[in-house]
C-alpha positions as CSV (number, residue, x, y, z in Angstrom):
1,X,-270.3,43.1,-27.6
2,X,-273.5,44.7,-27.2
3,X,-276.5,43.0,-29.3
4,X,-276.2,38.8,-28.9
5,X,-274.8,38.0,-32.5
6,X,-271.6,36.1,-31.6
7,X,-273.4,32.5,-32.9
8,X,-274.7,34.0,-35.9
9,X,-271.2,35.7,-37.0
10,X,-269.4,32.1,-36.1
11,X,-272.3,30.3,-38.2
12,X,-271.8,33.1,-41.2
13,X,-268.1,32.4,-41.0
14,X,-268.5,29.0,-41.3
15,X,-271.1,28.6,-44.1
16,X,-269.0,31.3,-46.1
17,X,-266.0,28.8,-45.7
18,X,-268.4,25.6,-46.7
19,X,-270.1,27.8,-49.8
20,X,-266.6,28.6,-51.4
21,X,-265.4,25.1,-50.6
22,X,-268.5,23.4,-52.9
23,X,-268.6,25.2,-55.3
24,X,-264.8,25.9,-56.1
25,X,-264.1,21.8,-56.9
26,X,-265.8,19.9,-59.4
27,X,-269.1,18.4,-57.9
28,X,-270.9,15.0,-58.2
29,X,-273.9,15.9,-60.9
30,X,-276.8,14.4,-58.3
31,X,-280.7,15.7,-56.8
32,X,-279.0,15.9,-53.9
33,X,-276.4,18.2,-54.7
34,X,-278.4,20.4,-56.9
35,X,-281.1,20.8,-53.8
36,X,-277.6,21.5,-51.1
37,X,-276.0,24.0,-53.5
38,X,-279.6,25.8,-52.8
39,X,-279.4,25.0,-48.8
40,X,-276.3,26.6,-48.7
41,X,-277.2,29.6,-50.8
42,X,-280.4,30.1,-48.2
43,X,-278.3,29.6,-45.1
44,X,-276.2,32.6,-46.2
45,X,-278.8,34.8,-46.8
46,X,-280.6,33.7,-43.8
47,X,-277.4,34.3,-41.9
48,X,-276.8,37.2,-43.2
49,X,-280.7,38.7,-42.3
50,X,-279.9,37.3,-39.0
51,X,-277.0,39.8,-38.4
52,X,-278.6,42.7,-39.5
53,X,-282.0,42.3,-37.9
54,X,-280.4,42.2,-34.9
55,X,-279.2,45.6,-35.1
56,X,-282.2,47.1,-36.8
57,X,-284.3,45.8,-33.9
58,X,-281.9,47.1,-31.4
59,X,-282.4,50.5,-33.1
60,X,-286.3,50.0,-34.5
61,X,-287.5,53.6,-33.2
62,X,-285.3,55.3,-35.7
63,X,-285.7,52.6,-38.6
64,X,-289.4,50.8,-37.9
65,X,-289.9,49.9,-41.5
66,X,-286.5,48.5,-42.3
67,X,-286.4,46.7,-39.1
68,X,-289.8,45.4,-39.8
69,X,-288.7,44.3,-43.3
70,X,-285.6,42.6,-42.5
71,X,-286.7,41.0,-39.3
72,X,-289.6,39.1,-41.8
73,X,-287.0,38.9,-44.3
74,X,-285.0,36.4,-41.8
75,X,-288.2,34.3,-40.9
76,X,-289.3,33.8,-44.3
77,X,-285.0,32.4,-45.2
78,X,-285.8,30.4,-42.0
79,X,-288.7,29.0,-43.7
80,X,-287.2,28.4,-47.0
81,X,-284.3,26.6,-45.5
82,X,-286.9,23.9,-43.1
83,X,-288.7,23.7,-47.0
84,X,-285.3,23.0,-48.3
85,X,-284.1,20.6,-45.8
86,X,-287.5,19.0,-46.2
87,X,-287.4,18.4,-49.8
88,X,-283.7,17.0,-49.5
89,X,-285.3,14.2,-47.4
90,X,-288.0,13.6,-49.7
91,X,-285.5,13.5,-52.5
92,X,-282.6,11.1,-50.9
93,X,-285.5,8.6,-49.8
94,X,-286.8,8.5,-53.4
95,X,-286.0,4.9,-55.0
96,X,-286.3,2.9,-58.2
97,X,-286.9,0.1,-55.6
98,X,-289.8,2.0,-54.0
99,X,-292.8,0.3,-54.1
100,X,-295.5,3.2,-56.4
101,X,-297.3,3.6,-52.9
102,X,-294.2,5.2,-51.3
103,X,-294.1,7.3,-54.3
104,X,-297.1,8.4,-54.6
105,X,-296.9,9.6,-50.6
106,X,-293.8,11.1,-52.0
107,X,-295.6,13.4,-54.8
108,X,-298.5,14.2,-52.1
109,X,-295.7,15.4,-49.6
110,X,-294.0,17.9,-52.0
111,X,-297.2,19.3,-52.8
112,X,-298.4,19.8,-49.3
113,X,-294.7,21.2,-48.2
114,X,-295.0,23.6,-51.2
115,X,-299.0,24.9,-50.4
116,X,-297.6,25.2,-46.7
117,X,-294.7,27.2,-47.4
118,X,-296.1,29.6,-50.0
119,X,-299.3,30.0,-46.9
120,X,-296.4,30.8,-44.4
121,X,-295.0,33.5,-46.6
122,X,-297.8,35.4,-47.3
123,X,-299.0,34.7,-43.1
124,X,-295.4,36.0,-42.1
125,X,-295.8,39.2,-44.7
126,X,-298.9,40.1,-43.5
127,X,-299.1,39.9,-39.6
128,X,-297.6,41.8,-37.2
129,X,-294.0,40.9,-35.2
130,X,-293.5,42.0,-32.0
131,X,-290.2,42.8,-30.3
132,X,-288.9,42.9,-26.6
133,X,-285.7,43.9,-25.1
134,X,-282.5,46.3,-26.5
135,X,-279.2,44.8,-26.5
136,X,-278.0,41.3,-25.6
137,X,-281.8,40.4,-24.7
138,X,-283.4,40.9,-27.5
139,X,-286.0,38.4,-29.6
140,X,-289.0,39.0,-31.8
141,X,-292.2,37.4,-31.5
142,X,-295.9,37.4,-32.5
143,X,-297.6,35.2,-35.4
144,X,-294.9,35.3,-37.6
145,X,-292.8,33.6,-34.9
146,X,-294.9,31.2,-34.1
147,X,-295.6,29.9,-37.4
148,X,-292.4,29.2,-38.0
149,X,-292.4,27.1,-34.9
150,X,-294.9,25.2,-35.7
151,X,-293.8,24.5,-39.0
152,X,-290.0,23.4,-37.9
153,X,-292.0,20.8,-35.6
154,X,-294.1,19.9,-38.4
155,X,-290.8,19.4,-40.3
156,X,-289.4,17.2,-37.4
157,X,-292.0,15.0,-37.7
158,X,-292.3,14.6,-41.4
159,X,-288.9,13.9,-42.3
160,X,-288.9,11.1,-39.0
161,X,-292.1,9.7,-40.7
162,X,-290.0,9.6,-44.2
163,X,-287.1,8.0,-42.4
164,X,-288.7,5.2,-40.7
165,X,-290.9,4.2,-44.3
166,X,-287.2,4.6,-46.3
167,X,-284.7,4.3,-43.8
168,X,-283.8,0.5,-45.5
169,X,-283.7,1.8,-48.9
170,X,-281.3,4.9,-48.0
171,X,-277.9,4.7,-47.1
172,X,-276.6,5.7,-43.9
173,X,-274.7,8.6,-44.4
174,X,-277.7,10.3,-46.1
175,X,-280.0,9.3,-42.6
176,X,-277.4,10.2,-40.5
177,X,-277.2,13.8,-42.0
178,X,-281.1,14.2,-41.8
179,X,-281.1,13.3,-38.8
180,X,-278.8,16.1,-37.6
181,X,-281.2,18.4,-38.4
182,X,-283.8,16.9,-36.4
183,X,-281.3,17.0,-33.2
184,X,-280.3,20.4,-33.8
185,X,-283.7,21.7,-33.8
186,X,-285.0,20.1,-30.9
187,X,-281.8,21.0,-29.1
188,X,-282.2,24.6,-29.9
189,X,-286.2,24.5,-29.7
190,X,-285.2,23.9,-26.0
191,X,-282.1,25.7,-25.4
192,X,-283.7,29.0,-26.7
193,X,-287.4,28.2,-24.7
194,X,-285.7,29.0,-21.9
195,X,-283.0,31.5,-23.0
196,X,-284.9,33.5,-25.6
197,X,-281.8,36.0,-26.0
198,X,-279.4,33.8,-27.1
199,X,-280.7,33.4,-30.9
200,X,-279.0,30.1,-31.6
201,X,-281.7,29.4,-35.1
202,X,-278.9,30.5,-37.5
203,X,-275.8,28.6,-35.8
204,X,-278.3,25.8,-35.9
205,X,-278.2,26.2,-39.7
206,X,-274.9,26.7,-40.2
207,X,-274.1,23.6,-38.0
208,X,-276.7,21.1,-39.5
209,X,-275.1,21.7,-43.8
210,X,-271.8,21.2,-42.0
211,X,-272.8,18.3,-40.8
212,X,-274.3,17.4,-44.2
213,X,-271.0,18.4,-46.8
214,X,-269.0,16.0,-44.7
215,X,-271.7,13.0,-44.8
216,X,-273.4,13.2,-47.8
217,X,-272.4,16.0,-50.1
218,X,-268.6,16.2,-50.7
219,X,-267.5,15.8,-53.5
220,X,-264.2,14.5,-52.7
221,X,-265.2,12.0,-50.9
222,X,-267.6,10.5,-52.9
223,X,-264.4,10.3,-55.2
224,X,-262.8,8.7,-52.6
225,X,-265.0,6.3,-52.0
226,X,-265.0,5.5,-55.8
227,X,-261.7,5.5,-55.9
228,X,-261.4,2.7,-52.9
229,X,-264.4,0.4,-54.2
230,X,-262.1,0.4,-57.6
231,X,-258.5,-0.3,-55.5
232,X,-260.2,-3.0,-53.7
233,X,-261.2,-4.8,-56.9
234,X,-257.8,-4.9,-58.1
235,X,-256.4,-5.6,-54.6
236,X,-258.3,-8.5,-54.9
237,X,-257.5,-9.9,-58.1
238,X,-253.6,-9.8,-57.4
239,X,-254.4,-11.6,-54.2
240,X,-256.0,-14.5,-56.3
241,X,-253.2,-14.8,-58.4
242,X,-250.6,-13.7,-55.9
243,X,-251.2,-17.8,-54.2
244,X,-248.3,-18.8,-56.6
245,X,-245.4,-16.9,-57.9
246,X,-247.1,-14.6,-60.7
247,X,-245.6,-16.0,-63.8
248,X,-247.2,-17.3,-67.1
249,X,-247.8,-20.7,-65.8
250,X,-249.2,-19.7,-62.8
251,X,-252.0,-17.8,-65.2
252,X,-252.6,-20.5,-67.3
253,X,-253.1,-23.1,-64.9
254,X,-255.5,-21.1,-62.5
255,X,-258.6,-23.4,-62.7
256,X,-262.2,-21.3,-62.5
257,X,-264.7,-23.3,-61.0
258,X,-267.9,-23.6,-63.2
259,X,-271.4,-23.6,-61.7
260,X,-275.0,-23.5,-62.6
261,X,-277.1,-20.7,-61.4
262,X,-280.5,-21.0,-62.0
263,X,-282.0,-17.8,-61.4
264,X,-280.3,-14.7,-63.1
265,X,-280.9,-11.7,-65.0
266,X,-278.6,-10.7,-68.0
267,X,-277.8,-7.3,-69.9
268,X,-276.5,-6.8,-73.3
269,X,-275.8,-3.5,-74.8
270,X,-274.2,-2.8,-77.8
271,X,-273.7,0.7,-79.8
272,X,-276.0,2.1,-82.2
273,X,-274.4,2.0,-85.7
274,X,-271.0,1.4,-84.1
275,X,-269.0,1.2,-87.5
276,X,-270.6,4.4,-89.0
277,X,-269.0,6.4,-85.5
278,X,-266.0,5.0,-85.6
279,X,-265.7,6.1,-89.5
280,X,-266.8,9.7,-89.2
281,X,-264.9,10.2,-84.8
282,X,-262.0,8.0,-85.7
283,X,-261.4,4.9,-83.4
284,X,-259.2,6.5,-80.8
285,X,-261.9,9.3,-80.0
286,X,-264.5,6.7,-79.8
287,X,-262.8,4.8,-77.9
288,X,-262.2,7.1,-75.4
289,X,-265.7,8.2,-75.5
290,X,-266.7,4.5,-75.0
291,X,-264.1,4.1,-72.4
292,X,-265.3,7.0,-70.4
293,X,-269.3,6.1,-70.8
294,X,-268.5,2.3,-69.8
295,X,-266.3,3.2,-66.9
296,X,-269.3,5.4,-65.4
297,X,-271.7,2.4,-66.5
298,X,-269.7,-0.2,-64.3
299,X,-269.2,2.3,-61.3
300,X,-272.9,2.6,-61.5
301,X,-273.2,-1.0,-61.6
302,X,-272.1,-1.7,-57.8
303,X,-275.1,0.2,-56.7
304,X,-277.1,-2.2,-58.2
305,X,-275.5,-6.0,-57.7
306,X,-274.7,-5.8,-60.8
307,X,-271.1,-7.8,-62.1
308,X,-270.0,-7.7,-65.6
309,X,-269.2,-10.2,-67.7
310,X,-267.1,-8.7,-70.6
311,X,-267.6,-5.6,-72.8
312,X,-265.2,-5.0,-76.0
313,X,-265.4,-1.9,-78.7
314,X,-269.3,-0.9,-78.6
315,X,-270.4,-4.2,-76.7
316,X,-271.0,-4.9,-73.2
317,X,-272.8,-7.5,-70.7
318,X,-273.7,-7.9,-67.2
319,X,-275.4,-10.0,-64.9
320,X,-277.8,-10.5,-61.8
321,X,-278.0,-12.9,-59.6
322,X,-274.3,-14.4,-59.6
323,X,-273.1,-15.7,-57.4
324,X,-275.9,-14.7,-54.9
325,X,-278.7,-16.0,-56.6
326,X,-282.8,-14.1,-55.9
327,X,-285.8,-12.7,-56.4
328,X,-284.4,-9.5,-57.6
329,X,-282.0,-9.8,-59.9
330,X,-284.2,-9.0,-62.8
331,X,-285.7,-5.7,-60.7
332,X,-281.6,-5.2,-59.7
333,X,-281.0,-5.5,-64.1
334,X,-284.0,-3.4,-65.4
335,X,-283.2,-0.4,-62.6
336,X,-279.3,-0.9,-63.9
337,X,-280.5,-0.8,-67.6
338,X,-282.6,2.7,-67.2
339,X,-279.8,4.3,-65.5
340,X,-277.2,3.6,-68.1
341,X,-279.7,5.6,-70.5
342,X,-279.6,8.2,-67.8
343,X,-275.7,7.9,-68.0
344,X,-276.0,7.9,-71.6
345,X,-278.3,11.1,-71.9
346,X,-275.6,12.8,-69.6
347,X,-272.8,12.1,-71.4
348,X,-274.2,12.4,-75.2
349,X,-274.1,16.7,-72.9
350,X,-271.8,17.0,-71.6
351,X,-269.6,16.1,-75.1
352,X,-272.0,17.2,-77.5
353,X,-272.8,13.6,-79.2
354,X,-275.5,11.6,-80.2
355,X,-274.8,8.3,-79.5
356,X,-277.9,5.4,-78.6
357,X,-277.5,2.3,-77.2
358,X,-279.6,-1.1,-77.6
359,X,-280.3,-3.3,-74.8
360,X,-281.4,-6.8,-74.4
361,X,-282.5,-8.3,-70.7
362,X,-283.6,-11.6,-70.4
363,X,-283.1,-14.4,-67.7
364,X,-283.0,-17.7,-66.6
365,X,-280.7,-20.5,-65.9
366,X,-276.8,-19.9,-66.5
367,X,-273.7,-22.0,-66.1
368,X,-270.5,-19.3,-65.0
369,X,-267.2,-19.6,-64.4
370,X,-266.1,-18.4,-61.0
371,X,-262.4,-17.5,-60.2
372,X,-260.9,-16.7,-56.3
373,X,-262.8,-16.4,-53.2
374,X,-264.2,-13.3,-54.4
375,X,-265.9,-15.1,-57.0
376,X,-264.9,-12.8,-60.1
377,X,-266.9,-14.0,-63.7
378,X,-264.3,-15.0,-66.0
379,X,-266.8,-16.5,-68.2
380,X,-270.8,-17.3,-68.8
381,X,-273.0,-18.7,-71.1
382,X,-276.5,-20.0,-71.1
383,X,-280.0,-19.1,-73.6
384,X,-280.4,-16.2,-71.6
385,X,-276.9,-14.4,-72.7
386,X,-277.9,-15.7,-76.6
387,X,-281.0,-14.4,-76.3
388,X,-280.4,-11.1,-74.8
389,X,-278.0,-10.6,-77.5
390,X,-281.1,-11.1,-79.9
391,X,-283.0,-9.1,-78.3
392,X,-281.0,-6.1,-78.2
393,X,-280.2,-6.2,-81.7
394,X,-283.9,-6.1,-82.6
395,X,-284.6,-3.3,-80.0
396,X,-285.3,0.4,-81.0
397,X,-282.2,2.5,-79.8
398,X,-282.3,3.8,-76.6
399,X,-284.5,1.1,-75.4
400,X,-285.4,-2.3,-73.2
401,X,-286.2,-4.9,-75.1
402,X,-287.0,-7.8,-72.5
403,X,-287.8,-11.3,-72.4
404,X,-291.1,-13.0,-71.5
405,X,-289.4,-13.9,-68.2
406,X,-288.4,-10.8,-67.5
407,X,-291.7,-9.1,-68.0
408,X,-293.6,-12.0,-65.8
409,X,-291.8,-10.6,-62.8
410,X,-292.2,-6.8,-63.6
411,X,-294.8,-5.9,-66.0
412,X,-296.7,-4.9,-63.5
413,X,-294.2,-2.1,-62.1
414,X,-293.6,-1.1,-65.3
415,X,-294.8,0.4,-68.2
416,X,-293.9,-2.3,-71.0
417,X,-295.1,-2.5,-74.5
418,X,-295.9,-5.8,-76.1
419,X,-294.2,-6.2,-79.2
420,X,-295.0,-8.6,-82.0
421,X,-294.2,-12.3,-81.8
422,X,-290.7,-13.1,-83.4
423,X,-289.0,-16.2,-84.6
424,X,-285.4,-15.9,-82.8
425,X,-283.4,-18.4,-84.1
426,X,-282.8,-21.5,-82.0
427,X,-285.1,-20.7,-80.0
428,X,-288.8,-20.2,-81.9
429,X,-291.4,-17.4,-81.4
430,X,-290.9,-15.4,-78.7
431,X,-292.8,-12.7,-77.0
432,X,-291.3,-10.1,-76.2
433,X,-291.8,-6.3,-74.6
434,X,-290.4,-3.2,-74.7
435,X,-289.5,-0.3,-71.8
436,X,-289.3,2.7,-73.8
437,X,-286.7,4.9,-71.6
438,X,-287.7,3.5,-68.4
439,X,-291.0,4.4,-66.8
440,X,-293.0,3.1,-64.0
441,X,-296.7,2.5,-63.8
442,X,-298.5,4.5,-61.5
């Protein structure tokens, strides 16, 4: 062949292959899958630019001002796709759990990446690229070049600096497919300062959202992986009640152990003017609708060591801290709550409906009923389960009502609302706050 483009064509090949892969199936609605559909799309057209810059530079005396276009073209995709890869990092380390510090770094990060890479463009427009060589030993160079150098290392260092504060909060897969990109630029910052001709940048690319679709971003496997936390579960339960021959008896006499657990958090949720949707959908689409919002509220749940306790028509609880009891099962319950409103908001979308929720946290001491060694709740009760139920039913829809508990550990992550004292019955006057949608103090 005579211009070096054999690593580019492979790379183009493959990222073709990935691109019509994605976005054929159905994919999981994340940040992060919203920022890869755009990595890809730049790694194509950076691929692409690759190519034909090559050959304009192996024929710039007949075509200087396409040449120079395209070749500047490529180093500005090259840019955008560092940018991109930089803001992917920023956005898999972000976490409810985050102390507002980390976040604020967070914020003050995007802005800098963004006032960097709009200064690149306009550098790389605006100053002049040099070329050297005709066929296979051909590379560009000059300020435009360089910039983009220095800005991959900057890169480098700022997504290893974002990793070692988040690593802990991120899970591996997601580090794992960062870090490829780190690897694969130092490997070809190396390779290619010493063998400037072989132009390995856009194989580099190619190789690194590879790496990515297969770690972090496929769909199917996150499906999978769904798929196997749910089989598990029920793999479990038959073992339980697989000791003795599974007949009626063996059921009635399985024995749950009851404990007290001092130190747990508890949902309740229950359906905005329930009746009045099931009059005007008819039960069987409501419950369908309700079947499919719950299922996605208790996949959520094991994200956030969360186990529920029962849910039945528009009603459903959950709590913290069983059986492994700690500090943060109210921060676990209150991160669980807002992103069932997120679920919520999604799916009132994607079906066109208008449905609101209520929701009641509280906490405190519980006594539950544990079944099998996995320690499944087959039962709980306790002030805190009464008095979430209370609360939600005097909460605005769409919105956290919690208990004075509750708010002693978090009001000051969080921007609660004090609402007037109420008499709850049973148990007196009551303070008691509100967490309109979820939002964090700054």
């Amino acid at each position: 062949m005579p211009i070096s483009i054999e690593f580019q064509i492979a790379g183009l090949i493959f990222t073709t292959i990935l691109f019509v892969a994605f976005f054929k199936k159905v994919k999981w609605d994340s940040t992060q899958n919203r920022i890869y559909k755009a990595i890809l799309i730049i790694t194509l057209v950076e691929l692409a630019l690759d190519i034909a810059s090559v050959y304009t530079i192996n024929h710039r005396d007949s075509m200087p001002l396409l040449n120079n276009f395209l070749s500047k073209a490529y180093i500005v995709a090259m840019n955008g796709f560092i940018y991109a890869i930089d803001i992917y990092t920023i956005s898999c380390a972000t976490n409810r759990k985050l102390p507002p510090i980390l976040k604020t770094l967070k914020f003050g990060l995007l802005s800098v990446l963004s006032a960097m890479i709009v200064a690149i463009t306009i550098l790389t427009c605006v100053s002049r690229l040099y070329y050297s060589g005709y066929g296979r030993q051909i590379y560009s160079y000059g300020a435009p070049s360089d910039i983009t150098y220095m800005f991959s290392t900057f890169s480098v260092m700022m997504v290893i600096f974002v990793l070692l504060l988040n690593a802990r909060h991120m899970k591996m897969s997601k580090v794992f497919s960062i870090l490829s990109f780190c690897v694969m630029e130092g490997i070809i910052a190396i390779v290619q300062m010493f063998n400037k001709e072989l132009l390995l940048v856009g194989f580099g690319t190619s190789v690194t959202v590879f790496i990515m679709y297969f770690t972090v971003e496929n769909p199917d496997a996150q499906t999978i992986n769904r798929l196997a936390q749910a089989n598990k579960r029920a793999r479990d339960l038959i073992r339980f009640y697989s000791t003795t021959p599974i007949n009626k008896k063996s059921l009635e006499t399985a024995n749950p152990v009851a404990n007290i657990f001092s130190d747990v958090c508890v949902l309740v949720l229950e359906v905005v003017d329930f009746a009045k949707f099931a009059n005007r959908m008819g039960i069987e689409r409501l419950s369908r609708y309700l079947s499919s919002l719950f299922e996605k509220i208790e996949s959520a749940s094991d994200s956030f060591s969360v186990e529920k306790i029962r849910s039945f028509g528009g009603y459903y609880s959950a709590v913290s801290g069983i059986p492994e009891q700690g500090s943060m099962s109210a921060s676990e319950m209150i991160h669980f709550a807002i992103e069932i409103l997120s679920i919520l908001k999604k799916t009132n979308t994607q079906n066109g409906m208008n449905l609101q929720l209520r929701i009641g946290v509280a906490s405190g001491p519980v006594v539950a009923e544990l079944v099998g060694n996995q320690n499944f709740i087959s039962n709980a009760w306790g002030n805190p389960i009464a008095l979430a139920e209370m609360l939600q039913n005097t909460c605005s829809p769409n919105c956290i009502h919690v208990s004075e508990s509750v708010y002693a550990q978090l009001g000051e992550l969080y921007a609660f609302e004090a609402l007037p004292e109420k008499d709850y019955e049973g148990m007196g006057k009551l303070k008691t706050w509100q967490l309109e949608g979820g939002g964090m103090n700054n």
